[in-house]
C-alpha positions in Angstrom: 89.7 77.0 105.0 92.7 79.0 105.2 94.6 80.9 108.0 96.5 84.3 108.1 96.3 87.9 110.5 95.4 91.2 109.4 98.1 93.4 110.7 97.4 97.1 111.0 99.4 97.3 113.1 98.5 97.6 116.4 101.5 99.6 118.9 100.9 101.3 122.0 102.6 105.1 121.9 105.8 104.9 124.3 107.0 102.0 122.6 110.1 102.0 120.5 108.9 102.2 116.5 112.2 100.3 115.0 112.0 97.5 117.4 107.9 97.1 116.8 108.5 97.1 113.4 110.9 94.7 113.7 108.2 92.1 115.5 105.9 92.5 112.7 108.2 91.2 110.7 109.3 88.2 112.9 105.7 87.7 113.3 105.1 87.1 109.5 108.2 85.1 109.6 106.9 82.8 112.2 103.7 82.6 110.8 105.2 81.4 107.6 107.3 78.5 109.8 104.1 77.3 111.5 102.3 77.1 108.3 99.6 80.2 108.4 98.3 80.9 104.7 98.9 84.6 104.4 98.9 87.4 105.9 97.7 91.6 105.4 99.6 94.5 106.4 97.9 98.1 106.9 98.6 101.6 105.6 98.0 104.7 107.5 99.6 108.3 108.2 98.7 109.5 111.5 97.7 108.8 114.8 100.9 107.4 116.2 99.6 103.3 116.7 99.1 101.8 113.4 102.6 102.9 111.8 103.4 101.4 108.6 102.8 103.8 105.6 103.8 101.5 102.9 102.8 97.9 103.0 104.3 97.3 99.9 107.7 98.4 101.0 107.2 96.3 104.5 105.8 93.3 101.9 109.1 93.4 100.3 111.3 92.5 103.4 108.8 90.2 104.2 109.1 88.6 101.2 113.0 88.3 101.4 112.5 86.5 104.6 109.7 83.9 104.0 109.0 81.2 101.7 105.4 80.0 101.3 102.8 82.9 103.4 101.4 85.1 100.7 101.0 88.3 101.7 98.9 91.5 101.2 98.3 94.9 101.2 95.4 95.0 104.1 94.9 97.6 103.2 95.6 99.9 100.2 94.0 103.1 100.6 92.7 103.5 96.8 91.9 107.7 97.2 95.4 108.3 98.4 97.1 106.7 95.5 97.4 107.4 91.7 95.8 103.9 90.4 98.5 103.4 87.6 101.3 103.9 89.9 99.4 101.3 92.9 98.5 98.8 90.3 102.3 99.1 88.6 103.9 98.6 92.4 101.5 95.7 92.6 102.8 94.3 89.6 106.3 94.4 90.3 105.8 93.1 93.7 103.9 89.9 91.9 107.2 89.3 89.8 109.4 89.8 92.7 107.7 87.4 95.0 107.0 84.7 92.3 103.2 85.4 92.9 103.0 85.9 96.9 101.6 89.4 96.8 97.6 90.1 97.2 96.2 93.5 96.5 93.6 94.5 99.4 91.3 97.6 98.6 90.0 99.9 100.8 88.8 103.9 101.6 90.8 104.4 104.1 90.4 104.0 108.3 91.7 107.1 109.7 89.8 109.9 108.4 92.9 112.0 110.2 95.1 110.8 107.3 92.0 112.0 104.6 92.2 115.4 106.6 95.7 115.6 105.7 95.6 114.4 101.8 92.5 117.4 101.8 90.0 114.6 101.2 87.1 115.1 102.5 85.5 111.9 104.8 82.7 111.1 102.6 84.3 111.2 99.2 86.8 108.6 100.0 84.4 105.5 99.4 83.2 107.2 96.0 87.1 107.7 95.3 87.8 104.3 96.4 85.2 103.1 93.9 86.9 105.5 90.9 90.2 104.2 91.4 89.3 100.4 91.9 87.6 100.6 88.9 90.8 101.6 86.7 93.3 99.3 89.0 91.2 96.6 88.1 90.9 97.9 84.3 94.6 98.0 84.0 95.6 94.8 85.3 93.2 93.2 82.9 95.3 94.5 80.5 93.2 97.3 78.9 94.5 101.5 77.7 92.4 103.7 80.4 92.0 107.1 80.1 89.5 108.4 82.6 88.9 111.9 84.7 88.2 111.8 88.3 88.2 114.5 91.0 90.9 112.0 92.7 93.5 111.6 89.4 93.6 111.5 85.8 94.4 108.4 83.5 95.5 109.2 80.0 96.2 106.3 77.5 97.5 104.6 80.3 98.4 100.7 80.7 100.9 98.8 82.8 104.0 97.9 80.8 104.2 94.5 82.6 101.2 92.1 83.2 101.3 90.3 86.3 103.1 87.4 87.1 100.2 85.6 88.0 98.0 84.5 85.7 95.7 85.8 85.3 96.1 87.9 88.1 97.3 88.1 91.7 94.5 87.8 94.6 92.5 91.0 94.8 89.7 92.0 97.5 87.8 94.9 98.8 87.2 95.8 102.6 83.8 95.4 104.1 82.2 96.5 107.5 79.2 98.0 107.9 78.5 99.7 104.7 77.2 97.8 101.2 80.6 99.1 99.3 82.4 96.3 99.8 80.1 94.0 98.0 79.8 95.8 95.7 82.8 96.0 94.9 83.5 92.4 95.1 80.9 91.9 93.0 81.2 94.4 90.4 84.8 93.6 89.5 84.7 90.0 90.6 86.8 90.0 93.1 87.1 88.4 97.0 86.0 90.5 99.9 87.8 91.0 103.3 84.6 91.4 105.9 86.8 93.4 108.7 84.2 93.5 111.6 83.1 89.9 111.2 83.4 89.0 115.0 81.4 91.9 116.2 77.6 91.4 116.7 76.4 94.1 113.9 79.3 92.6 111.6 78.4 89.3 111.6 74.2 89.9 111.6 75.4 91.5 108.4 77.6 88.5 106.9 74.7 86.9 105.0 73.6 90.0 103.5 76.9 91.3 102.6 77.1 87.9 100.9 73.8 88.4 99.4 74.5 92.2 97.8 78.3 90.2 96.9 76.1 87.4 94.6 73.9 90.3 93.5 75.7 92.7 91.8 78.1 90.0 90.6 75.8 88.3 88.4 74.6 91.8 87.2 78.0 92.3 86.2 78.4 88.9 84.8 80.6 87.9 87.7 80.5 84.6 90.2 80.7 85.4 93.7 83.3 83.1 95.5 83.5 82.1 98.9 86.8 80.7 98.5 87.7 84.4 98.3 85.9 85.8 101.3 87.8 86.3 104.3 86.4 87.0 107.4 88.6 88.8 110.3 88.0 88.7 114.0 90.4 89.5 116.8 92.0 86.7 119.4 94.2 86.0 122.0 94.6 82.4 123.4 96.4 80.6 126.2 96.0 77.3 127.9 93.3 78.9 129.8 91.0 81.1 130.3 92.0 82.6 133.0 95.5 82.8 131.9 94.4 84.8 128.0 92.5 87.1 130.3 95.7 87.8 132.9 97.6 88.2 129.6 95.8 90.6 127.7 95.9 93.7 131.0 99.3 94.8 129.0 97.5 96.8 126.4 93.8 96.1 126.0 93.4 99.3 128.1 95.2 101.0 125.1 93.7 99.8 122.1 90.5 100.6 123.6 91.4 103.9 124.3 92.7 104.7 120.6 89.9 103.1 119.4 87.3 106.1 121.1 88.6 108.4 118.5 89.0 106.2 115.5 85.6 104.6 115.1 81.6 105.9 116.2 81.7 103.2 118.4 84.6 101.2 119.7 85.5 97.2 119.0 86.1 97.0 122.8 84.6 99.3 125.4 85.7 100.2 128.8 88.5 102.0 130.5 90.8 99.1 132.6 91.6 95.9 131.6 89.5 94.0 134.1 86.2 96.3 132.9 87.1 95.5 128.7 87.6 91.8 129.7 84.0 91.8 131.3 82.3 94.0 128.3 83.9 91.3 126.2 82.4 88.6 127.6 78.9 90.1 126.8 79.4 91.2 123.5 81.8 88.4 122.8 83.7 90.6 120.0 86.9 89.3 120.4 88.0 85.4 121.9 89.8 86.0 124.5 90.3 82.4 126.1 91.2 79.1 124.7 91.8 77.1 121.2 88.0 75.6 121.8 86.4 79.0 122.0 88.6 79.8 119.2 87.4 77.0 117.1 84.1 77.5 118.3 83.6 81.2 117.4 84.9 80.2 114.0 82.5 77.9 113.3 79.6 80.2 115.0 81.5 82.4 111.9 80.9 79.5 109.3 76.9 79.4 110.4 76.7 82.8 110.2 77.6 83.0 106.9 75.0 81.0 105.6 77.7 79.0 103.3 81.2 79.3 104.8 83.8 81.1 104.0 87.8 80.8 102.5 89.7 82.3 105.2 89.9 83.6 108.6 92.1 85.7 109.4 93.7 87.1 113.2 93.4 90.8 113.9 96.3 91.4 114.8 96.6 93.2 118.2 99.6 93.7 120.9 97.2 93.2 123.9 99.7 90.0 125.1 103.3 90.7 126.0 105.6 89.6 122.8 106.0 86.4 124.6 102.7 85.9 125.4 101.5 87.0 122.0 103.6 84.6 119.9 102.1 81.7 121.9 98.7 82.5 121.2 100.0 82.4 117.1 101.4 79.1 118.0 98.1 77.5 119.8 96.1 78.4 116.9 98.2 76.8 114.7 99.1 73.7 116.4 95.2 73.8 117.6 92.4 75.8 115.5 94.2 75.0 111.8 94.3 71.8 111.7 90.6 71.5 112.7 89.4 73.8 110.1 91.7 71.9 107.3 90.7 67.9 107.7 94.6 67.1 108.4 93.5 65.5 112.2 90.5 62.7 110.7 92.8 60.4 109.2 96.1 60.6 111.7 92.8 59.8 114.6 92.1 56.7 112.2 95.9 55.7 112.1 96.1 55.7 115.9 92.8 54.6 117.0 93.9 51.1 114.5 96.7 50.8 116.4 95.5 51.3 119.5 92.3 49.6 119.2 94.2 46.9 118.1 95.0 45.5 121.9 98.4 43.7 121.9 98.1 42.3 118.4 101.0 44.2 116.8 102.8 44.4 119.8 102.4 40.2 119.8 103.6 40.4 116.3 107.0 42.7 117.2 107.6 40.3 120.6 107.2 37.2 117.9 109.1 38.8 114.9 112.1 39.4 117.8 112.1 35.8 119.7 112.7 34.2 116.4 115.6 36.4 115.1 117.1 35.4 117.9 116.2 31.8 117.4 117.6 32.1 113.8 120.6 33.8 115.5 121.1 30.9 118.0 120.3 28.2 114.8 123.0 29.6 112.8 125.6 29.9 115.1 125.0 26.5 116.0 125.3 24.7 112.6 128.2 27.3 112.1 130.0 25.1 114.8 132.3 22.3 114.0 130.8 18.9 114.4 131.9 16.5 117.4 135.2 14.3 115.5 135.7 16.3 112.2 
């Protein structure tokens, strides 16, 4: 299993833009130093919290700064872009990062930012469709002309083909709704199931995988968990007690933005202390420790009927900055390496050793005594003999 965060992002209005913007970024980079797999970065134009309008152009510092996290557009909003002009970005960021970049594909969130474009709400998943459809047509290489409400394609084809072969990571945002599986499926690609961790997202993980399987092999595709990632929002600390104390700097916040984004809310209630007890009854996000982290991923695995690729954080500021990078650093010094079978044999290695009693340490006291011995042997035949 991989590891990586979906980063909207997340930043309470009040707070200065530059220097959030400027954590995201040290965030990735931190990431990449303890050893998370990738990680997704949001696009939106309005509402004030989630800022970053151009993942790709925040992807390309990122880049410059890292050296092994791949990372992701989490995600494109297909109806606002021109699909030759997304898919030719993609490809350049491909060749610029030596084949970091992922492609994510969605409708768009913020219906605000549809309002704006003069898209109306419920053509932006038949839009979305449209335009993954020739993205996904061009980077295979093939001359698209189409005609959509959304754009128009004429003889079109990307002058460069990615520098991945055959092609970078693409995958398709899923909640509630059936069109990201059938996305996934129809074009063969992975899927990013957003709303895993909350109850009606993950009573919905084995059918989203069913409708995935499905559609692929109508399309003459194979549905891959490897490139299913499931996301789910956490905050750890060495307790309990202390995640929950942490997270009263701006759960109250999210929660509160959240009332006018989505029908119904990922966490409900208006002070901290009243969220942090909704939680614990829903149970959407792990607020606690690394063992209810790895617990609710594996909760995740069963739910899923056959496991998943990745998991991925949602990314959230609930924590102080402080506070927030240690939770980064508990999962990865805690929850990865239980998820990718690097603890078995280093156990092994040390329960030898110490189920060994004093046998090696015998051996070192023994291997010692007689170097001195030898010592104390050579010097004496190294001395002159009584007479000569």
């Amino acid at each position: 299993m991989r590891f990586g965060n979906f980063m909207a992002p997340f930043h309470a209005v009040g707070h200065n833009p530059t220097l959030a913007l400027e954590r995201d970024l040290e965030l990735i980079v931190t990431m990449d130093r303890l050893g998370f797999h990738e990680a997704w970065v949001g696009e939106h134009h309005s509402a004030g919290f989630e800022i970053i309008a151009s993942p790709e152009v925040f992807i390309g510092i990122a880049a410059e700064r890292t050296k092994h996290i791949k990372l992701g557009t989490g995600v494109s909003s297909l109806p606002y872009h021109h699909p030759l002009l997304l898919a030719d970005r993609m490809v350049l960021l491909d060749h610029l990062t030596r084949g970091r970049v992922m492609l994510g594909c969605g409708p768009g969130q913020l219906t605000s930012d549809a309002h704006m474009l003069g898209i109306p709400a419920d053509e932006q998943r038949p839009r979305m469709e449209q335009c993954l459809e020739a993205i996904m047509r061009l980077l295979r290489g093939e001359t698209v002309t189409m005609q959509t409400d959304g754009f128009t394609l004429q003889d079109a084809r990307l002058q460069l083909r990615p520098y991945s072969d055959p092609c970078f990571d693409v995958a398709v945002a899923a909640s509630f709704s059936p069109t990201g599986p059938r996305g996934a499926g129809a074009h063969g690609i992975g899927m990013l199931s957003i709303a895993a961790t909350a109850k009606q997202g993950m009573d919905l993980l084995a059918q989203h995988w069913n409708t995935w399987e499905e559609v692929a092999l109508e399309h003459g595709h194979v549905a891959d968990r490897s490139k299913w990632r499931l996301v789910g929002p956490m905050h750890l600390a060495e307790t309990r007690e202390q995640a929950e104390r942490d997270v009263e700097y701006g759960i109250a916040q999210f929660s509160n933005y959240f009332k006018h984004i989505l029908p119904a809310g990922p966490v409900q209630g208006e002070t901290p202390a009243e969220i942090v007890a909704n939680n614990r009854e829903t149970e959407f996000a792990v607020i606690g420790t690394p063992e209810d982290a790895v617990a609710k991923i594996e909760e995740l695995v069963e739910a899923s009927d056959g496991g998943f690729g990745a998991f991925l954080l949602f990314d959230h500021d609930w924590a102080p900055p402080a506070a927030k990078l240690r939770s980064y650093e508990l999962f990865a010094e805690c929850v990865i390496p239980h998820f990718t079978d690097q603890l078995p044999s280093v156990a092994a290695s040390y329960d030898w050793i110490v189920g060994s009693g004093t046998e090696f340490v015998d051996r070192a006291a023994h291997a010692i005594g007689k170097a001195i011995e030898d010592h104390a042997a050579e010097r004496q035949a190294d001395q002159p003999t009584s007479g000569s």
